[in-house]
C-alpha positions, 0 to 999 in steps of 0.5 A: 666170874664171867667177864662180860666183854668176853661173852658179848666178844663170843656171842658176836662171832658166833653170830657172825658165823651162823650167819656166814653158814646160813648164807653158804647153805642157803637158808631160805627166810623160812629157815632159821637156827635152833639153838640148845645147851647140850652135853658132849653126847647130845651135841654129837646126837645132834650133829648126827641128825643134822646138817650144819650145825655150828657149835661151841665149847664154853664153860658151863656157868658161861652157857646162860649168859652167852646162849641169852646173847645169841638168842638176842643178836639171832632175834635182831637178825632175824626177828625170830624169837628163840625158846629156851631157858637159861635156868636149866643150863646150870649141869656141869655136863652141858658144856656147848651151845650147838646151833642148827636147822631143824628143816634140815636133817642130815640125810 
């Protein structure tokens, strides 16, 4: 069972964290997050390619409610609109959703 305020609780950090490190980066209104539901592997293939990137562990039933969240608080912030589709986060490998910059590869 996911409890509902632990997610939104969650969802509220993460946000205020990818805000913090857009500002520390200087992210340009252009610049905005990609957010992705990934394995371990894929998190590090991503983190690998680029800088920052900004991540939790959660569990895997949690990942659709919890990214449907950010996605909303990022859309609020931003206005930018974040593709994804929750119904393919059901794998029992995907345990982290992982934000970062696509403009900005790790160089």
């Amino acid at each position: 069972m996911i409890d509902n305020q632990t997610a939104n609780y969650t969802a509220k950090v993460y946000v205020y964290d990818l805000d913090n490190c857009a500002k520390e980066f200087g992210f340009k209104q252009d610049e905005n997050w990609e957010l992705s539901v990934l394995s371990d592997s894929d998190k590090i293939a991503i983190e690998k390619r680029y800088y920052p990137t900004v991540s939790i562990k959660a569990l895997p039933e949690m990942l659709p409610v919890l990214f449907n969240l950010v996605r909303t608080r990022l859309a609020q912030l931003t206005g930018i609109t974040n593709k994804g589709n929750p119904a393919q986060m059901s794998a029992a490998d995907l345990q982290f959703l992982v934000a970062y910059n696509p403009k900005r590869p790790r160089t």
